[in-house]
N, C-alpha and C positions, 0 to 999 in steps of 0.2 A: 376606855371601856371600864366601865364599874366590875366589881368586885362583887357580884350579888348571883345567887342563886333562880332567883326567877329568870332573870336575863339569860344565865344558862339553858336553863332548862327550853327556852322559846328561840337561842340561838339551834340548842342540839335538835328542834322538832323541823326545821327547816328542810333538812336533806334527807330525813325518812319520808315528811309528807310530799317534799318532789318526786321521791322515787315513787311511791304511792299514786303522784296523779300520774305519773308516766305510764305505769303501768298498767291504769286503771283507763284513763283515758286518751291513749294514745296508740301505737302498732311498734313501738319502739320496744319493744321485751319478742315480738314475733318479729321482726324484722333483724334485730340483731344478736338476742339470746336465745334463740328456740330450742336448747337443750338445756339449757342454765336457766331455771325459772325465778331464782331467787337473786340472779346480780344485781340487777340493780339494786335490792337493798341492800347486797355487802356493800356494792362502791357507795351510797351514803351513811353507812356504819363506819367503813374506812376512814370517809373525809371526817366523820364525826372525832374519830380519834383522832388524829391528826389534826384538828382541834384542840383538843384535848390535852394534847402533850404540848403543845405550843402555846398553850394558857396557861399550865401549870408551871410550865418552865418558866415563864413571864412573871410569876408570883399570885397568881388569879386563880388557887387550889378552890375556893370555893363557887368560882364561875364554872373551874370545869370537872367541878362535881356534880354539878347541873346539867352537862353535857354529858358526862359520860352513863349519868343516871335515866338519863331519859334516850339514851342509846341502844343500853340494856331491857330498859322497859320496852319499846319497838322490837328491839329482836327477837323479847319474848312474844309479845303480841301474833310476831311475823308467827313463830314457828305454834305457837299452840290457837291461834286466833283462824287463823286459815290452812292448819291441817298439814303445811310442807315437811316432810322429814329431813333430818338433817342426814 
């Protein structure tokens, strides 16, 4: 796996825009978070890390700078784009 920042960035958009269409287009957030509105994007914020730390620890600091950058960017999104309080 390359060492490149765009590459990050379109690995780390993966498992927000999952959570995203789950949420969006599916019964899986009423079916099995109907109190927790926001899990599903912690658990692709989570796996985003964990990422993260296992590309940095591999010597790929600037892959998952990319990752963790556009992790951050998403969480803000989540919380000032559609209104959830933290």
């Amino acid at each position: 796996m390359k060492n490149s920042l765009p590459l990050g960035v379109l690995i780390g958009l993966f498992f927000p825009l999952v959570a995203y269409l789950l949420t969006v287009y599916t019964e899986v957030q009423a079916a099995y978070f109907v109190e927790k509105p926001i899990a599903i994007y912690v658990m692709a914020a989570v796996i985003n890390l964990g990422i993260f730390r296992f590309s940095y620890r591999a010597g790929k600091d600037v892959f998952a700078k990319g990752i963790l950058m556009i992790t951050f960017l998403a969480m803000l999104f989540l919380v000032f784009g559609t209104g959830l309080k933290v």
